[in-house]
C-alpha positions in Angstrom: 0.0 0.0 0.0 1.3 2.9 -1.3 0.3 6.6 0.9 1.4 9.9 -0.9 1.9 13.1 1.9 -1.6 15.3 1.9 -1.0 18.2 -0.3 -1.6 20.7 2.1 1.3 19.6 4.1 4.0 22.2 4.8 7.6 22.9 6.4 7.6 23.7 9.9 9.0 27.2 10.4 10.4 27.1 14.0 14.1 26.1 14.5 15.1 23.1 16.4 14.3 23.6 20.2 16.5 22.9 23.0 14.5 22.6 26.0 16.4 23.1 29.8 16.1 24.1 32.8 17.4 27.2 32.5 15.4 28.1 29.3 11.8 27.1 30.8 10.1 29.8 28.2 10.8 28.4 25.0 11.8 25.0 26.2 10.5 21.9 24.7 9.7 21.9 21.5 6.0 20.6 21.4 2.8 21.2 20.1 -0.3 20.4 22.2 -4.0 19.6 21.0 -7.1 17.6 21.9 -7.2 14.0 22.6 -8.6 10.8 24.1 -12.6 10.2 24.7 -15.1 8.0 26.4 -18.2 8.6 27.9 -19.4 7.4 31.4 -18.5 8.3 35.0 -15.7 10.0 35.5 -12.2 7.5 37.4 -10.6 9.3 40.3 -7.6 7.7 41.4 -5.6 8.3 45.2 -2.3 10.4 45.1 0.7 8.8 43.4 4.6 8.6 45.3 6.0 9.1 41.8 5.4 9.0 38.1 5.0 5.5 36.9 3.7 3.7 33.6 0.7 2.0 33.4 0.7 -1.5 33.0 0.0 -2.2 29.4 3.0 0.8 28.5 5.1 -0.2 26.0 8.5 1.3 25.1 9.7 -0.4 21.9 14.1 -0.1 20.6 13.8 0.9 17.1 16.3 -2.2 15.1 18.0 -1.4 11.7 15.0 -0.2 9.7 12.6 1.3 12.0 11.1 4.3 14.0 8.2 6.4 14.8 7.2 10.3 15.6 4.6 13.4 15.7 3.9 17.2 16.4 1.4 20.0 16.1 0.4 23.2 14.0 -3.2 24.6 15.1 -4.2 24.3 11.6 -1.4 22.5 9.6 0.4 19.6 9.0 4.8 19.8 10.4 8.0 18.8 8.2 11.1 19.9 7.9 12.9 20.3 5.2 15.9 18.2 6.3 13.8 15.1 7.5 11.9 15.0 4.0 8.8 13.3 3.1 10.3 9.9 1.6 7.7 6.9 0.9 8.7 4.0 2.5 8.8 1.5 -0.6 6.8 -1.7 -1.2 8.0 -4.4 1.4 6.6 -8.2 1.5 5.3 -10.1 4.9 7.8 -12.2 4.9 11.1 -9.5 4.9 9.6 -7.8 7.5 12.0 -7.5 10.9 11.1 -7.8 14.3 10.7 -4.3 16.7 8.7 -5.6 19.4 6.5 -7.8 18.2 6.4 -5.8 15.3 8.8 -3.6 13.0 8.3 -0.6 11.1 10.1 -1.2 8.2 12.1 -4.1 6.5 14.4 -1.8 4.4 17.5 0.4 5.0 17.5 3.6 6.7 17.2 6.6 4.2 21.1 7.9 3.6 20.0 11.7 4.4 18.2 11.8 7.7 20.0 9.2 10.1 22.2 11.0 12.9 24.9 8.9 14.3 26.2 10.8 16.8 24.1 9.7 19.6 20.8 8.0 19.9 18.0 9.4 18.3 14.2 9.2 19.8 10.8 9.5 18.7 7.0 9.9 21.0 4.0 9.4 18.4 0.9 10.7 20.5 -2.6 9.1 18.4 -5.4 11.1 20.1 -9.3 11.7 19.3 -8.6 14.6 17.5 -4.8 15.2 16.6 -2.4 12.3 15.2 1.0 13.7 16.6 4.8 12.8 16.5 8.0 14.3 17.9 11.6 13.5 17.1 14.1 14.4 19.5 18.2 14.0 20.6 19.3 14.8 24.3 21.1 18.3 24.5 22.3 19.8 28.0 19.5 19.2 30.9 16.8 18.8 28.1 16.7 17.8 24.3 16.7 19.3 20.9 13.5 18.6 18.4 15.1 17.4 15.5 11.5 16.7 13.2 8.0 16.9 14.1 4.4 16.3 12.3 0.5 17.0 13.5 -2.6 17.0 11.4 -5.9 16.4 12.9 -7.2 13.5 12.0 -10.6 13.0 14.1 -9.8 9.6 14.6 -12.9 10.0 17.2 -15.4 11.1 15.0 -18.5 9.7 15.5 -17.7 7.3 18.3 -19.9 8.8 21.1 -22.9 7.3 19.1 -21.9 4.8 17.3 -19.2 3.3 19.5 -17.0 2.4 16.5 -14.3 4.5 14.6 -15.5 4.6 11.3 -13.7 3.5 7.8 -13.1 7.8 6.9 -11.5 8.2 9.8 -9.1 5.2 9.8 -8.2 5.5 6.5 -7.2 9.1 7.0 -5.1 7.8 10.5 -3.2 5.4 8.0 -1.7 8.2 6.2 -0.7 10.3 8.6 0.8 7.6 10.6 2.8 6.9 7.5 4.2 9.9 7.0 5.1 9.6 10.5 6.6 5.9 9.9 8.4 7.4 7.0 9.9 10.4 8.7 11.3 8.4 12.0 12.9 6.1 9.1 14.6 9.3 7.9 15.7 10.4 11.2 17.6 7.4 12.2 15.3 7.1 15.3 16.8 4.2 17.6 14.2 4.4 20.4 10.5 5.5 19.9 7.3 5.0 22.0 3.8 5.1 20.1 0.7 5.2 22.0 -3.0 5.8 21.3 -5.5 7.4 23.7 -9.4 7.5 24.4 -10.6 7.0 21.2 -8.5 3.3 20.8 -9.6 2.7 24.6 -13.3 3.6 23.7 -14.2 2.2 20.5 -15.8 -1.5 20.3 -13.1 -1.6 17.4 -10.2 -0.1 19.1 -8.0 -3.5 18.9 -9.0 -4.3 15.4 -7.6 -0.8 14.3 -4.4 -1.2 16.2 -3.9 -4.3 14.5 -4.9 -3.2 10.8 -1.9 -0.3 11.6 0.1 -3.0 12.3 -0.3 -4.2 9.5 -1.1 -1.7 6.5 1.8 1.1 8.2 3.8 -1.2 10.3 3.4 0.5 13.7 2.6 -1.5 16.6 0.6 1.3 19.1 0.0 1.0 22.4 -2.7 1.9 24.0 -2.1 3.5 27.4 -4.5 3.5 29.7 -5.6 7.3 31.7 -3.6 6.8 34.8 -0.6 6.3 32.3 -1.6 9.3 29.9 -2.3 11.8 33.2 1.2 11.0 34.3 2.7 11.5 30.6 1.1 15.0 30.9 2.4 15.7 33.9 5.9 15.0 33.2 6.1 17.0 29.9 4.5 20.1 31.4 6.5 20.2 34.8 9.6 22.6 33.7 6.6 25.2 33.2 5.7 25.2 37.1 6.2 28.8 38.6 8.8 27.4 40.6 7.9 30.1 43.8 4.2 28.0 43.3 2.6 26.1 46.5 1.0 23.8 43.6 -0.5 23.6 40.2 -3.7 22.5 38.7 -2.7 20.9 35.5 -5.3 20.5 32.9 -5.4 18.8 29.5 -8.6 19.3 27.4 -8.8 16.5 24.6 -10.8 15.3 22.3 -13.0 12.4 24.1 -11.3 13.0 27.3 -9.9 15.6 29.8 -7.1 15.5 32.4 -6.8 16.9 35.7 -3.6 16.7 37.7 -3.1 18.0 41.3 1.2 18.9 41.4 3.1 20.1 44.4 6.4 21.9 44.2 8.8 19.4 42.1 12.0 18.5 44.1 15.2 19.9 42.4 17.6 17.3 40.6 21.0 17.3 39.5 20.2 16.4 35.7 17.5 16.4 33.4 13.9 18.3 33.4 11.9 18.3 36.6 10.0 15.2 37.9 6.6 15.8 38.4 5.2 15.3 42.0 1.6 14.2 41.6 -0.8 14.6 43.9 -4.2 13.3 42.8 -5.5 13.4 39.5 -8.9 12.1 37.5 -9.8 11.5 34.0 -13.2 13.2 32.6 -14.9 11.7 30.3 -15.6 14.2 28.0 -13.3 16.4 25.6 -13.6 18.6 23.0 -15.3 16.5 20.2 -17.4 14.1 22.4 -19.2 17.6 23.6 -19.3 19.2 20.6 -21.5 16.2 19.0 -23.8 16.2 21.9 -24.6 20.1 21.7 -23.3 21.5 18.1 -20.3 23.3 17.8 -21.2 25.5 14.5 -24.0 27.5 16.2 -23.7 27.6 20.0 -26.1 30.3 21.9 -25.6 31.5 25.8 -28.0 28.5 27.0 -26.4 25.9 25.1 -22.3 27.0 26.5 -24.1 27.3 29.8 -25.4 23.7 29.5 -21.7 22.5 28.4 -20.2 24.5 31.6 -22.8 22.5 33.4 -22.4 18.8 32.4 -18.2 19.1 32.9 -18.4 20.9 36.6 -20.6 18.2 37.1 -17.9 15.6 36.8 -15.3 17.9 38.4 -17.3 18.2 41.7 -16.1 14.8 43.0 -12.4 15.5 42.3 -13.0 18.9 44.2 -14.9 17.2 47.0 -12.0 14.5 47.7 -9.0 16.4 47.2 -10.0 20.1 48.0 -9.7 23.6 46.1 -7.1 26.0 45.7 -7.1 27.1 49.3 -5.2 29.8 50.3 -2.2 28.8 48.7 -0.4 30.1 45.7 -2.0 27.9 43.0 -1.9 28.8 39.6 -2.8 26.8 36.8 -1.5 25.3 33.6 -3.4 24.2 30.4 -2.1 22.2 27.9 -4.5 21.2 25.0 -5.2 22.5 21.8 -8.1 25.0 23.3 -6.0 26.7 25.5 -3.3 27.3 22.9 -5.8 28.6 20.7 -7.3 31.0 23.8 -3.5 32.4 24.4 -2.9 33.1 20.2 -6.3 35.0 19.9 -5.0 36.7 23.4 -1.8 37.6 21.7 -3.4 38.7 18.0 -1.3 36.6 16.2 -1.6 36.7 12.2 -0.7 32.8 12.1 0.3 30.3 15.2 3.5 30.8 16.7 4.4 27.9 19.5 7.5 30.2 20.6 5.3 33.1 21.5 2.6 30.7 23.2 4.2 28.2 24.9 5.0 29.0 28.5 3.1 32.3 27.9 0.7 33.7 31.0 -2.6 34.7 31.2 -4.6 36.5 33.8 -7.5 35.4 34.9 -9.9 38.2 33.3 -7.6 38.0 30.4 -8.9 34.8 29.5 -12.4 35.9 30.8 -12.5 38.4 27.6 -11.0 35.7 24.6 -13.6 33.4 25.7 -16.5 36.3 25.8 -14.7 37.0 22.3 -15.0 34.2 20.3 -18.9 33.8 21.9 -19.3 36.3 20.3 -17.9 35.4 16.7 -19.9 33.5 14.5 -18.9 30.1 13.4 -17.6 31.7 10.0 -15.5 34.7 12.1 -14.0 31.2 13.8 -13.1 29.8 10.5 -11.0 32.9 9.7 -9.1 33.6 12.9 -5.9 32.6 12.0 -5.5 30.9 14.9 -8.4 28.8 14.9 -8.9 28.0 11.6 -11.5 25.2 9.7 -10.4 22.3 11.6 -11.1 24.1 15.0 -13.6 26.3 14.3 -16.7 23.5 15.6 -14.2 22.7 18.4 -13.1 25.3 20.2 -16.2 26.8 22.2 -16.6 23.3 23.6 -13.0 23.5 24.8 -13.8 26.5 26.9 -16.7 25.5 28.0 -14.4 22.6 29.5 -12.1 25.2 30.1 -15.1 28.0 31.8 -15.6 24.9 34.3 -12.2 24.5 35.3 -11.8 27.9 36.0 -15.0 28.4 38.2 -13.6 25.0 40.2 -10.2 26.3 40.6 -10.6 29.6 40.8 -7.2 31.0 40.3 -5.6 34.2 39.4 -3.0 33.3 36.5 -3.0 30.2 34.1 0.4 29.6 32.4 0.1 27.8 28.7 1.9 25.0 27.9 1.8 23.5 24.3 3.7 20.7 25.1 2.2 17.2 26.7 2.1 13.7 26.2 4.7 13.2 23.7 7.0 15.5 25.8 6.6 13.4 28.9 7.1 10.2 26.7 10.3 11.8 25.4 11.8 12.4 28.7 10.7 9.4 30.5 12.6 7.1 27.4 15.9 9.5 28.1 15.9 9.8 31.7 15.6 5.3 31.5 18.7 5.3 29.3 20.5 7.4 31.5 21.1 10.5 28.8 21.4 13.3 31.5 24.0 11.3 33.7 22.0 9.2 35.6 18.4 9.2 37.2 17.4 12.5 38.5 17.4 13.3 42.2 17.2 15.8 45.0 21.0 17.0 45.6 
């Protein structure tokens, strides 16, 4: 099966990141959006020691021949020039080498991408809304983005009332986790980590589309379950804590799912980003597409964004009731999702998405108060031509702060930092810190 890149698809602008301690405002080099979904009650879970993986994680070592990756544009698919858009050729069952249970690729490595100066790793995030990859080398106390891709896919189309993910939407998840395939190949990646979220985990045919990528692309995914994606969050936001902070409220708006993460102050280490220390943290089920398709996202009047505020604080209150508000503390908190990225580039007026500008940027509370009243107040075709909403968001994104509105009026706090960064972050630096890239495991002096 041969898959040609969309036409649409386009070089990503901003220059390889190096993400550090010392450089928390333009650190990582990520791109956040909307992922997961599944509806029912909402799963609280008791405070965790330390960031672990779930049990059914799944780190696979990339053999001669194969790799994996993703990123994010608001609107827009990433490249790079360097990295290419190759097409892996045609390759028979029975040449096709192991990686895991599963490899990639049975051919060489393309001659112009691989890096052999160190190892080389890639986090491929497969969400409800947004199929994204990241590539990535260790550099200093952080790493340096080497290639990255996003498009939204809406793998979770649909799934709220049908319970399946339907042909359209598979068919346009096997090309962009091609091009992915085909751009870790180029890259030389040596370690990568590929996971699905809520829509794999909610869908009757979840398995059946894992193993139909496995097949048609190649890629074996795992899907992790919401304990596991919670503490992926958490560990690729942390280096954007205030660090004079009591505790943060970590949110990550998706597309069938939401994440909210209670963080204390994270103890200092010698080496290597800053471990999350995780307090408590529940999975919503509801995100940014599941709500959308329940109350309409092209039209939406005061009653029915006042019915979506209502049916997300009422699956907050339980988190709030067993672990407690913002007291008087000094809480702020921290968004990462493709909503709150899109709040902070309205915010800022920008004439196209620029990560640099919006990750780690902050946001008083009645600053975000008057985007939101803002794009109420557009119609859905004024959506469509905010350059930082764009077509693809436009049905989306008054769902997301509705999600967003209910957060807020739970935590009530004074300042919310933005973080476009996430999962594939956390994946990125958990695979690192295991093979020991920053001198060891971190730890408190």
């Amino acid at each position: 099966m041969r898959l040609r890149h969309a036409r649409h698809a386009h070089l990503l602008r901003d220059r390889s990141a190096c993400y550090t301690r010392s450089d928390l405002d333009l650190d990582i080099a990520a791109l956040a959006s909307e992922a997961g979904g599944q509806r029912g009650n909402s799963i609280v879970r008791a405070p965790v020691a330390r960031p672990q993986l779930g049990s059914s994680a799944r780190v696979a070592a990339v053999g001669p021949g194969g790799f994996g990756a993703a990123g994010r544009n608001a609107m827009k698919d990433e490249g790079r020039a360097a990295g290419g858009l190759d097409h892996a050729p045609e390759r028979s069952r029975q040449q096709r080498p192991r990686w895991g249970r599963r490899s990639p690729y049975g051919y060489p490595r393309h001659d112009g991408g691989p890096h052999d100066g160190g190892p080389t790793y890639a986090a491929l995030d497969l969400g409800t809304n947004n199929c994204r990859l990241l590539v990535a080398r260790p550099a200093g106390d952080g790493f340096r983005v080497v290639d990255a891709f996003s498009r939204i896919i809406r793998l979770g189309e649909g799934i709220s009332k049908s319970g399946r993910i339907n042909d359209a939407a598979i068919s346009r998840a096997v090309e962009a986790l091609a091009i992915c395939r085909d751009k870790m190949r180029n890259r030389g990646v040596t370690r990568a980590r590929l996971i699905a979220t809520e829509a794999c985990r909610a869908a009757e045919n979840g398995n059946q589309f894992r193993a139909r990528i496995a097949e048609e692309v190649g890629l074996e995914l795992d899907i992790i379950d919401r304990e596991t994606e919670a503490t992926l969050a958490a560990t690729g936001c942390t280096p954007l804590i205030d660090p004079d902070a009591d505790g943060v409220v970590l949110f990550d708006i998706g597309g069938g799912s939401s994440e909210l993460v209670r963080l204390d102050r994270s103890p200092p280490c010698r080496r290597g980003p800053p471990l999350p220390k995780i307090k408590a943290w529940v999975s919503l089920p509801v995100g940014v597409v599941t709500l959308a398709e329940r109350h309409g996202g092209h039209a939406v009047t005061p009653e029915i964004y006042a019915a979506m505020i209502a049916e997300v604080a009422a699956l907050i209150e339980r988190f709030v009731a067993e672990h407690g508000g913002v007291g008087s503390g000094h809480v702020h908190l921290l968004g990462t999702s493709g909503t709150v990225t899109t709040i902070a580039g309205v915010h800022l007026e920008l004439r196209r998405y620029e990560r640099r500008r919006v990750d780690g940027c902050w946001m008083a509370n009645d600053e975000a108060t008057r985007v939101i009243e803002r794009l109420l107040a557009m119609t859905y075709e004024d959506r469509v031509a905010n350059p930082c909403i764009g077509a693809e968001r436009a049905d989306l994104v008054l769902a997301g702060c509705a999600i967003l509105d209910a957060i807020r009026a739970a935590f009530p706090c004074q300042r919310l930092r933005v973080a476009d960064r996430g999962l594939r972050e956390g994946m990125l630096v958990q695979m690192m810190r295991e093979d020991g890239a920053w001198g060891g495991e971190a730890r408190a002096p």
